[in-house]
C-alpha positions in Angstrom: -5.1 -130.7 -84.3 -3.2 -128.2 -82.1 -0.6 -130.8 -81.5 -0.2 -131.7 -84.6 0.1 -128.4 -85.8 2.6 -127.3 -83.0 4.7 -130.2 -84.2 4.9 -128.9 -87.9 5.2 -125.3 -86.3 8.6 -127.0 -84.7 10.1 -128.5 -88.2 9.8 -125.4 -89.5 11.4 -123.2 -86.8 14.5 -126.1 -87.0 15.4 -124.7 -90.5 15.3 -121.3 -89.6 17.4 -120.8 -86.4 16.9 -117.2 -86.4 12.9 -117.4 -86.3 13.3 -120.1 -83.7 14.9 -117.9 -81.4 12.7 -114.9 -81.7 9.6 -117.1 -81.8 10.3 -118.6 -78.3 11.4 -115.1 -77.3 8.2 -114.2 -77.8 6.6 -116.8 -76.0 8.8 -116.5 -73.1 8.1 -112.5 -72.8 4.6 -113.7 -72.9 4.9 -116.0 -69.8 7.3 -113.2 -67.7 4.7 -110.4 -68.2 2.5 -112.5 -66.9 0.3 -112.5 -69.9 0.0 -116.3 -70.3 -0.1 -119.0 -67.2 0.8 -122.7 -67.4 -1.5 -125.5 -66.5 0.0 -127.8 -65.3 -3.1 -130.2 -64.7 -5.2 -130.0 -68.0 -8.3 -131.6 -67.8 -9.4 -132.1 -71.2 -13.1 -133.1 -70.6 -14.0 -129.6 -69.4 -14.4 -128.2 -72.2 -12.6 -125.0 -73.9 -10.4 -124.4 -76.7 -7.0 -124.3 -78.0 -5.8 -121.6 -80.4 -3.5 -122.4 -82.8 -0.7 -119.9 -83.6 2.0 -119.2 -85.7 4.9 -116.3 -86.4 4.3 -113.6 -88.7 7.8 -112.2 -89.9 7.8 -108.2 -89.5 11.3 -107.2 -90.9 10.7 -103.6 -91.0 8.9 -102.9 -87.8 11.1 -101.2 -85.2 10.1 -102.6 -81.9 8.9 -106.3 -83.0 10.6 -108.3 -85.8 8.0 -110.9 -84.8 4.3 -111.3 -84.1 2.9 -114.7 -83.0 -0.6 -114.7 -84.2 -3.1 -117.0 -82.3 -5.9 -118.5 -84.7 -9.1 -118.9 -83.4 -11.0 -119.7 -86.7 -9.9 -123.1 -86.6 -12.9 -125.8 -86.8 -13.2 -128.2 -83.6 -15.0 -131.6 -84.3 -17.6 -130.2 -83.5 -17.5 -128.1 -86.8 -17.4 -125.0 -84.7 -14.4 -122.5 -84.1 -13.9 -120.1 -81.5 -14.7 -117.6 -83.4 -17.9 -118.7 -84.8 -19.3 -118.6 -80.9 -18.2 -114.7 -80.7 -19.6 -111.6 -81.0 -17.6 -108.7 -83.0 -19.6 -105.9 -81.2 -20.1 -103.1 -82.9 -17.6 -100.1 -84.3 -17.0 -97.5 -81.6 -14.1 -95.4 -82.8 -14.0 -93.1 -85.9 -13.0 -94.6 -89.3 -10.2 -93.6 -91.0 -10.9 -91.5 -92.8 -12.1 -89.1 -90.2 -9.0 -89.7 -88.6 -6.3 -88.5 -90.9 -8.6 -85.5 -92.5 -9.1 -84.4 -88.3 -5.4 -85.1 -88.1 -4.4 -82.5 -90.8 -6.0 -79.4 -88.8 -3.6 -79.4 -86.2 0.0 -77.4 -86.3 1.3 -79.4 -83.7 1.2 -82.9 -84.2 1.7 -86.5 -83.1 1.8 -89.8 -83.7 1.9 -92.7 -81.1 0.6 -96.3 -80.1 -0.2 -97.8 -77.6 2.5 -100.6 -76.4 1.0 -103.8 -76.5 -2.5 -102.7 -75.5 -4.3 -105.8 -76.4 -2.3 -107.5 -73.8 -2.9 -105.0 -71.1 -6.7 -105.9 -70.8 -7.1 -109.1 -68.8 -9.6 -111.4 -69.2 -12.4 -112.8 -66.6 -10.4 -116.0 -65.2 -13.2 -118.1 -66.2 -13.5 -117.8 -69.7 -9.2 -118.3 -70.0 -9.8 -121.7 -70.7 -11.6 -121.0 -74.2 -7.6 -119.4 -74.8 -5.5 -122.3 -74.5 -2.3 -123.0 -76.3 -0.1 -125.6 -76.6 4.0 -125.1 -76.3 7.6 -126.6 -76.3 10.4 -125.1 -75.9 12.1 -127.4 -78.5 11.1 -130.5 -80.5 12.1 -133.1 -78.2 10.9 -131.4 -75.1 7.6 -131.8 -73.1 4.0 -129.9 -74.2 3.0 -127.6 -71.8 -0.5 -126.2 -71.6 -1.0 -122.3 -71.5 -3.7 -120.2 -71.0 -3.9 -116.6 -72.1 -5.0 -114.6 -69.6 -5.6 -111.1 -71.7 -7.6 -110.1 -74.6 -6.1 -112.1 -77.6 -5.9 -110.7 -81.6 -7.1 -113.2 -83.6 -10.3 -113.4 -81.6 -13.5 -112.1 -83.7 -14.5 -109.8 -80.2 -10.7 -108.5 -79.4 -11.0 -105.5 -81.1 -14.2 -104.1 -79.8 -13.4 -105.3 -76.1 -9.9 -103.3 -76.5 -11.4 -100.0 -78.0 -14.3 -100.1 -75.2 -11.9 -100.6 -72.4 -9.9 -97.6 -73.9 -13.6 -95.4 -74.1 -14.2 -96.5 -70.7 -10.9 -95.4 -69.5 -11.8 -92.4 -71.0 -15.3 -91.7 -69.5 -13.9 -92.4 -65.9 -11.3 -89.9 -65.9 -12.6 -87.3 -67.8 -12.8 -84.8 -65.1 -9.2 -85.6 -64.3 -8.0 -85.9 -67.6 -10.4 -83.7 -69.9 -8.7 -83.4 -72.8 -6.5 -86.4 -73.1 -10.6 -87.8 -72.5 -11.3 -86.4 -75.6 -8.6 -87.8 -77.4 -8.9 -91.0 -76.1 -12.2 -90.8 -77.7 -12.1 -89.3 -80.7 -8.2 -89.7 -82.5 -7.2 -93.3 -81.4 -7.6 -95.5 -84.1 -7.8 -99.4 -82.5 -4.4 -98.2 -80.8 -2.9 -95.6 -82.8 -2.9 -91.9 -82.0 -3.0 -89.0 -84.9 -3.6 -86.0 -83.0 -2.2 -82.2 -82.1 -3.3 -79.1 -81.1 -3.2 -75.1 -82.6 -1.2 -73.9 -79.5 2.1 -75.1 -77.9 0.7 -74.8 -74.6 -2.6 -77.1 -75.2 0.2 -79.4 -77.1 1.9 -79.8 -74.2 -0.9 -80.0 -72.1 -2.4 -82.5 -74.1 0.7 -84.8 -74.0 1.4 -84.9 -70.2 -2.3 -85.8 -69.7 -2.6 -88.7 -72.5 0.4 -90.0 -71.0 -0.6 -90.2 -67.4 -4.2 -91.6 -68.3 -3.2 -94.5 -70.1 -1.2 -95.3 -66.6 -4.2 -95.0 -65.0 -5.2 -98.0 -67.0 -1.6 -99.9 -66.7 -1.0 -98.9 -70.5 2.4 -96.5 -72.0 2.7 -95.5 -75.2 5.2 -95.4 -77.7 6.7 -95.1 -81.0 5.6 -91.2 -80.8 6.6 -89.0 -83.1 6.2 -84.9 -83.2 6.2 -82.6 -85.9 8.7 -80.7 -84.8 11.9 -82.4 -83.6 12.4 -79.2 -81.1 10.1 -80.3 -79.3 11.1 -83.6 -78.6 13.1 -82.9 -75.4 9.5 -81.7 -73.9 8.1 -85.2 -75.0 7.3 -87.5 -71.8 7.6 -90.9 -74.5 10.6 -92.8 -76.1 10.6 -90.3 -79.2 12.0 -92.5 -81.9 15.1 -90.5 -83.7 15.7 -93.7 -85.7 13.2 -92.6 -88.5 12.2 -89.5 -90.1 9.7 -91.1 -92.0 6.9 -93.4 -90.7 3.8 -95.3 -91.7 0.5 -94.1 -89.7 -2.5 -95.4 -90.3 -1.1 -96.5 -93.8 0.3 -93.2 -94.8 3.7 -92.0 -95.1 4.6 -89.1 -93.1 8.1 -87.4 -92.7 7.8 -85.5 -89.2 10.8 -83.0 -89.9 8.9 -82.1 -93.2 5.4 -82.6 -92.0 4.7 -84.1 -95.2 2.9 -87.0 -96.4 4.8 -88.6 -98.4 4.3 -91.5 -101.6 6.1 -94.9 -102.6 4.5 -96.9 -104.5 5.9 -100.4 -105.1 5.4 -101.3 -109.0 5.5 -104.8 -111.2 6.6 -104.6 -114.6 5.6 -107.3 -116.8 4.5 -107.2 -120.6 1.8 -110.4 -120.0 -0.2 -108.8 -117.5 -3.6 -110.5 -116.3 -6.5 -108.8 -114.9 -5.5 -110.1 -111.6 -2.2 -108.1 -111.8 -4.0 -104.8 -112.6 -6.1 -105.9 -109.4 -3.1 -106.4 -107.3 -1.1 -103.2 -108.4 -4.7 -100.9 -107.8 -4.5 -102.7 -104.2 -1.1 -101.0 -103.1 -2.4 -97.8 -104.3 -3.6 -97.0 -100.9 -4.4 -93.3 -100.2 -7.7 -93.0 -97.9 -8.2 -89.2 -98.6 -7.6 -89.0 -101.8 -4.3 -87.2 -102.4 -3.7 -88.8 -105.3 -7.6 -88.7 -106.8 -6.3 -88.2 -110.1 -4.2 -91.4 -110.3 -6.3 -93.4 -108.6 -9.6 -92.3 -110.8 -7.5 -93.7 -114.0 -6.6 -97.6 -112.4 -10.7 -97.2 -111.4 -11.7 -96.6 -115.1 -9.0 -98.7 -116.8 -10.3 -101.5 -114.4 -13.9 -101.2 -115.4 -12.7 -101.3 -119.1 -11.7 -104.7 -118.0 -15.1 -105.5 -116.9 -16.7 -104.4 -119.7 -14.2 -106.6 -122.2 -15.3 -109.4 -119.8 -11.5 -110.4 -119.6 -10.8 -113.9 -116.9 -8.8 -112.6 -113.4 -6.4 -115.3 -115.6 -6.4 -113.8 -119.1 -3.9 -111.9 -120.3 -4.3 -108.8 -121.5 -5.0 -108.0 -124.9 -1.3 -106.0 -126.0 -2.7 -102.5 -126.8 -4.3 -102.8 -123.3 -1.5 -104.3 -122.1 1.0 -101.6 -123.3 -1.1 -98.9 -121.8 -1.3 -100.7 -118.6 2.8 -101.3 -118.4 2.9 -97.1 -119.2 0.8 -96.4 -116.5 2.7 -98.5 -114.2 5.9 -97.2 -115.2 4.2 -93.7 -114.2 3.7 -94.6 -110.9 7.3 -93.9 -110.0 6.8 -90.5 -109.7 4.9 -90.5 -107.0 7.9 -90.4 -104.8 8.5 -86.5 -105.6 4.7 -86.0 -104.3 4.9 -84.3 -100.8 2.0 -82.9 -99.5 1.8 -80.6 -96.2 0.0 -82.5 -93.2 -0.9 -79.5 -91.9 -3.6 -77.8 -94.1 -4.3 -74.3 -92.8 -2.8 -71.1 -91.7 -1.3 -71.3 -88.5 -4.4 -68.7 -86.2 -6.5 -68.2 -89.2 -8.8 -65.3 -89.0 -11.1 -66.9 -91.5 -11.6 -70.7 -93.0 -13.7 -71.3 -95.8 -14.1 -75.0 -97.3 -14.8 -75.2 -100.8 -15.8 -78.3 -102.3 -15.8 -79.3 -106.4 -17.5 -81.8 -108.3 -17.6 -83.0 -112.0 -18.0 -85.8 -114.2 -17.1 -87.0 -117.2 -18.6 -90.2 -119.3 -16.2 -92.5 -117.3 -15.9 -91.0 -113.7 -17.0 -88.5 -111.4 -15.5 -87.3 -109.1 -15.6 -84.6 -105.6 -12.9 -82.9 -103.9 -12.3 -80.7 -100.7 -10.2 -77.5 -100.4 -9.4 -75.6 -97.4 -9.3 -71.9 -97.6 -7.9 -70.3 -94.7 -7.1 -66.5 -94.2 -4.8 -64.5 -91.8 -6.1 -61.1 -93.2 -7.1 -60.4 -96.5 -4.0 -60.4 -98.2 -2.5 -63.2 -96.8 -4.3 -66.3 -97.7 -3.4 -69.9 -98.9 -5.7 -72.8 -100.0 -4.8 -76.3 -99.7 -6.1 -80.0 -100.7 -7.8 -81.5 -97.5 -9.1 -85.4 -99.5 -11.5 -86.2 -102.4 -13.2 -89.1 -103.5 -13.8 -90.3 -107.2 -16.3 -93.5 -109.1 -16.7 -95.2 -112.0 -19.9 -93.8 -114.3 -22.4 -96.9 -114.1 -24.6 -94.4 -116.5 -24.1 -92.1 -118.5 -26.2 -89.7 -117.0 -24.2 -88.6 -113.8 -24.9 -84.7 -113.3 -27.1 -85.6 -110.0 -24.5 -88.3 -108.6 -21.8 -86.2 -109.4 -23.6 -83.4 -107.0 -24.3 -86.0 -104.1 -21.1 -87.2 -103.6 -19.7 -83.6 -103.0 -22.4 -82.9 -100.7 -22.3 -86.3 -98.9 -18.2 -85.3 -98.6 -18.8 -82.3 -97.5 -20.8 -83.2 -94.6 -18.3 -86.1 -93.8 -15.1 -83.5 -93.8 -17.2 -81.2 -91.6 -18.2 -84.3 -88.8 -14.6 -85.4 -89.3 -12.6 -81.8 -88.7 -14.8 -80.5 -85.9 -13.7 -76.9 -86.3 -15.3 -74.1 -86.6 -15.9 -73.4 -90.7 -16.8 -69.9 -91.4 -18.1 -70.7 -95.2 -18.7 -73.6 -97.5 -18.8 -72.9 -100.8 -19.9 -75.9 -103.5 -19.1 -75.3 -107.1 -19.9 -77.1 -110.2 -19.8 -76.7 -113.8 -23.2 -77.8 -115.0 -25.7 -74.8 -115.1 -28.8 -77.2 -115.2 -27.5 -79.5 -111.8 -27.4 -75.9 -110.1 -30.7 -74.9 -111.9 -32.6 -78.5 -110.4 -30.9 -77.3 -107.0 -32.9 -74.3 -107.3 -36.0 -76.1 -108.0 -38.3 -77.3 -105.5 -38.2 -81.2 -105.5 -41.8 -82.5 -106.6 -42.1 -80.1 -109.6 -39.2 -82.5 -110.7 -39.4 -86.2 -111.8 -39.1 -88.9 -109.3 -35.3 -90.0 -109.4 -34.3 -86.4 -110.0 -36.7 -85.1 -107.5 -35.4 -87.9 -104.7 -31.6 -87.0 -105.2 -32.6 -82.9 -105.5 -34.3 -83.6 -102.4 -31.5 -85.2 -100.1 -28.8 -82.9 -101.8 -30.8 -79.5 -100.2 -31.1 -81.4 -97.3 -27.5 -82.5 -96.8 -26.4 -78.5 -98.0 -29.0 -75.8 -96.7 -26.5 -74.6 -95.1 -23.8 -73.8 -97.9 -23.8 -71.8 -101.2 -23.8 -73.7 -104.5 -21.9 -71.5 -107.2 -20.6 -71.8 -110.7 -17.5 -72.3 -112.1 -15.8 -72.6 -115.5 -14.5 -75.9 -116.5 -10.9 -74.7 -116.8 -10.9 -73.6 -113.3 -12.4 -76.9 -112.1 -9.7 -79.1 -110.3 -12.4 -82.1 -110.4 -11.6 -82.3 -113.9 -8.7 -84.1 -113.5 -10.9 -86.7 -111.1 -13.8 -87.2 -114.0 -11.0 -88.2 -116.5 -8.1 -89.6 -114.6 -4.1 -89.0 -115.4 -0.7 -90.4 -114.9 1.2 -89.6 -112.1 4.0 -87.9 -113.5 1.7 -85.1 -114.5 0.0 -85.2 -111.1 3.9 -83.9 -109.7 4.1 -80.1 -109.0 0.1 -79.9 -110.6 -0.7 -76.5 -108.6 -3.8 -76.9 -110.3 -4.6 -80.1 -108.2 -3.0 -79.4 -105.5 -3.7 -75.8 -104.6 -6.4 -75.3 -107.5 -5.8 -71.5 -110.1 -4.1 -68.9 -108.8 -7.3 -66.8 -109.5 -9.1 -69.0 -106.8 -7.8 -65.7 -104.6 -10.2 -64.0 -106.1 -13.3 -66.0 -106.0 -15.6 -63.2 -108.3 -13.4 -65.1 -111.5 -14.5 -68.6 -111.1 
């Protein structure tokens, strides 16, 4: 099967002459780093297994137009793959969630990966033979037999035995490196880095150490970008002046602005399908929430979908259809959404977090503010993430109330910084009445969700506030995006939030 598939591999690089350069490229980069040996006496009655691989065009990637991808889900005759035989191991970093809400306390900030750090973990000599690969460098030529010698993506185990290495790494120099340890361990996602610090000095500190433990374990990184282009020239990595604006983790973020930043790809089309409406909500991707409003409407318009019991196929009835081509058209605004990375006062004196929930007979909806105070007449409040869902019944005031407390405690695992106050505020009198109340007077499924609501909040205050002043409104019900642009309201809730007595 791998030769059979290397030969089709081979027709198809013959009709692209560009791909067929960069493809071997590739492979012969693998071979001078050392990262792949031949073997030049296969014996094919001891066992193992060949990967199959193939090129994966990346046209807007800086340093590598072209990954080759190794497939290791391919069935042997035995009815087995390679991948069926391994072990994932378990999750050790934080999700990402975590990530970009932790990212969004520091004033200094960077970005960075970790060059090819799959590739920089070898692997025991005996098991290289379960990493074969077949190879030519043209059509006509002899196969040659490779073995990878390094941890390989496309295996089912590569990504937990590349983030342990990296925790390992970590816990071995952690009295020589102690707070590039910490990062190590806490702001790499698989091998991207979102982190910073509040002072210039522990900035700089921080980057000379991260820099010179990854050495320790053969690895460099790169691609790194600052928030502040003055201090590039006290960076020790290739800081990248191509691009102002980069992709981390998913999200847009211009580094001169520190902003996160929106764009939306749209497809206009009057005989839409459920499956289209599927498709555009999947490019909506925004992991805290930024755009809760927006994204709470495609979640209810969907559901209205499920309800009508409409095929992924079918097209769309043409009332539905119109609204759905107007909403669409709306996402185009999103461009002219920035939104500060950094969410605080640079030193605050004082950080309170306040959290709002509220539903409506379609969603409900939480989301997380970050008040934070230099004295007392200099404060400024800003959107840290929310989270939004479809009613499955009507009666929501208890769910409504557990997902702002289960954000709550998620945002304050995730920021690990000292919060002076949390303050939780909802518009239904009765949920803060049953809040009140001690759990068995209540009945069961109240009394269970009262129950793990004081639990997950004895610590914070639960107040009231008026619907008008409630920025989860716009969660509960959903809107368009161009009234989500410039929405102060959403984005740095009433300007009577100052004054917290007229809530």
């Amino acid at each position: 099967m791998a030769s059979k598939r290397l030969d089709n591999l081979w027709k198809r690089l013959n009709r692209d002459p560009a791909m067929k350069f960069i493809y071997s490229e590739f492979l012969r980069e693998y071979k001078n780093l050392n990262h792949m040996e031949e073997i030049t006496n296969c014996n094919y009655s001891n066992g193992g297994y060949f990967l199959l691989h193939q090129g994966v065009l990346r046209p807007f990637s800086i340093t590598t137009k072209l990954r080759v991808v190794f497939d290791a889900s391919a069935k042997t005759t035995t009815g087995h793959s390679l991948n069926d035989l391994l072990c994932a191991g378990g999750v050790l970093q934080d999700d990402l969630f975590s990530i970009l809400t932790r990212f969004r306390k520091h004033q200094y900030a960077f970005t960075a990966d970790i060059s090819k750090m799959f590739r920089q973990i070898e692997i025991n000599p005996s098991q290289r033979k379960y990493l074969k690969i077949l190879w030519k460098e043209g059509p006509e030529e002899n196969v040659q037999v490779f073995a990878l010698k390094t941890v390989t993506y496309g295996t089912t185990s590569a990504p937990f035995l590349a983030t342990r290495t990296l925790q390992q790494l970590a816990k071995d120099e952690r009295e020589n490196f102690p707070i590039a340890s910490k990062v190590l361990l806490e702001d790499f996602y698989m091998d991207d880095c979102l982190s910073g610090a509040s002072d210039i000095n522990q900035f700089m500190a921080l980057k000379k150490e991260l820099g010179e433990l990854l050495l320790r374990g053969g690895m460099t990184l790169h691609k790194c970008l600052s928030s502040s282009s003055s201090e590039s020239d006290l960076y020790p990595f290739n800081y990248c002046e191509k691009q102002s604006t980069v992709k981390t983790l998913g999200m847009m973020w211009n580094n001169c602005e520190d902003s996160f930043l929106f764009d939306i790809s749209t497809s206009s089309t009057t005989e839409s399908t459920k499956r289209d409406v599927l498709s555009q909500t999947a490019r909506l991707f925004d992991p805290l929430g930024l755009l809760g409003p927006v994204i709470s409407k495609t979640k209810i318009f969907f559901q209205r979908l499920w309800l009508l019991q409409i095929d992924c196929c079918q097209k769309l009835p043409s009332d539905i259809a119109q609204e759905w081509s107007s909403f669409t058209a709306s996402l185009s605004h999103v461009k002219n959404i920035k939104i500060s990375r950094f969410a605080l006062r640079p030193n605050p004196k004082e950080i309170i977090l306040h959290g709002f929930s509220d539903a409506s007979e379609k969603a409900y909806g939480a989301v997380i503010y970050l008040q934070s105070a230099c004295d007392s007449s200099d404060n400024n409040t800003f959107l840290l993430c929310s989270k939004s869902r479809v009613v499955p019944i009507k009666n929501v005031t208890i769910p409504r109330l557990e997902l702002a407390a289960q954000l709550t405690r998620k945002v304050l695992n995730a920021l690990k910084l000292k919060i002076d106050q949390v303050l939780l505020w909802t518009d239904s009198t009765i949920a803060l009445s049953w809040i009140d109340t001690p759990p068995h007077l209540l009945k069961t499924f109240v009394s269970n969700r009262v129950s793990q609501i004081q639990e997950l909040t004895k610590e914070y205050h639960w107040a009231h506030i008026t619907s008008k002043n409630n920025p989860a409104n716009l969660l509960s019900r959903g809107i368009d995006a161009q009234f989500l642009v410039n929405n102060q309201f959403w984005f740095q809730v009433p300007d009577s939030f100052n004054s917290l007595d007229e809530l």
